[in-house]
N, C-alpha and C positions, 0 to 999 in steps of 0.2 A: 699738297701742303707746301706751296712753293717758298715761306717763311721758315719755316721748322729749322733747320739748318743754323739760319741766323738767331733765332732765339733761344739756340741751345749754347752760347755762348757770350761772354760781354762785349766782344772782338764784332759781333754779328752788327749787319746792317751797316758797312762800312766806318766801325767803331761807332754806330750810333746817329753818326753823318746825315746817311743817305735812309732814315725812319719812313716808311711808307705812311700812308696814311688811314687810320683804321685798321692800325697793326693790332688793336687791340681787341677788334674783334674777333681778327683772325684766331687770337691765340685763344681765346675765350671758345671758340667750332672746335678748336684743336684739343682744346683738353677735353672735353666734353666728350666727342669720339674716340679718343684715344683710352679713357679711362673707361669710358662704356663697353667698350673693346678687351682690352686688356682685365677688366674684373668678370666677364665671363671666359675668360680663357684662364682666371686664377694666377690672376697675377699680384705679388704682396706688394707690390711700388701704385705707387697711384702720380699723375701729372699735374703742378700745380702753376699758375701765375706769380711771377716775384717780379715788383716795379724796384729794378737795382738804385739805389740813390748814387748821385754823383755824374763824372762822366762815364763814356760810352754807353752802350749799347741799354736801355734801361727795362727793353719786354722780354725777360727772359721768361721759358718755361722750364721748370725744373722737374725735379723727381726725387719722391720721399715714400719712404713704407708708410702704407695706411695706417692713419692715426698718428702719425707724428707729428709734433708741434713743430713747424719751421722757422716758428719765433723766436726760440730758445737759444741763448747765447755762443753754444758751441755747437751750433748744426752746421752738418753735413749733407750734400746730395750724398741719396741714395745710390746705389749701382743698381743699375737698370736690368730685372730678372727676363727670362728667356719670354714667359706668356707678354710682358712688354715689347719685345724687341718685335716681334709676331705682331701685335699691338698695332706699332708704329708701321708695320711694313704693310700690314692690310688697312690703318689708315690715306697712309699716303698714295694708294688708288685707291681710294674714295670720290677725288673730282672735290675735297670739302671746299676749296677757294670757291666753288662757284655760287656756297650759299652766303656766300657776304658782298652785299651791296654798299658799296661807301661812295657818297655822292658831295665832288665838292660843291662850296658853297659858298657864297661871300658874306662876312657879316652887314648887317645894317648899314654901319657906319662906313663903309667901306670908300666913297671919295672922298670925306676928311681924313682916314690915314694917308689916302692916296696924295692931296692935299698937303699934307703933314711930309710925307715923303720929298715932294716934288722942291718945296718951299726949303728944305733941309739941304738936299742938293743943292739948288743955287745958292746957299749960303756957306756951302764948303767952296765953292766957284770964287768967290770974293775972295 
């Protein structure tokens, strides 16, 4: 879970900067094993997805007791119980990064932005 680290914080991914690509995959394996994990070990926290508005860092995963609303006006992260921490530690030798494939791509339209680029340049040059 070579992301984890970064997503557990708004500071992660070089304030946000340096976002990989298909971070959101990653954290989508990440919860998914973690909580699979962690609720047969009887753990009362479960890991959730939060896209933070604003700047920095914006794929956070958090953690919240099962069933709690993360909507609600005065929420808090959870503190993260022992069958979690156990959780995260047998996740992360799992190898989970290798089930994500993220393949760049170019859009369609991709020589008229190039285009658009190019033409914009030399008219900062004037």
């Amino acid at each position: 879970m070579k992301y984890y680290e970064d997503m557990r914080t708004k500071w992660g991914f070089n304030d946000g900067v340096a976002t990989p690509w298909g971070v959101e995959l990653y954290r989508q394996v990440y919860i998914e094993a973690i909580n699979r994990v962690s609720k047969e070990l009887g753990s009362k926290v479960e890991a959730f997805p939060y896209d933070r508005p604003g700047m920095h860092n914006f794929c956070l995963l958090l953690y919240r007791k099962i069933g709690e609303d993360a909507d609600a006006k005065r929420w808090q992260e959870a503190a993260v119980d022992e069958p979690m921490e156990k959780a995260v530690l047998i996740c992360l030798g799992l190898g989970l990064d290798g089930l994500i494939q993220v393949e760049p791509k170019l859009p369609e339209d991709w020589k008229a932005q190039l285009e658009d680029l190019i033409v914009n340049a030399e008219k900062l040059e004037d």
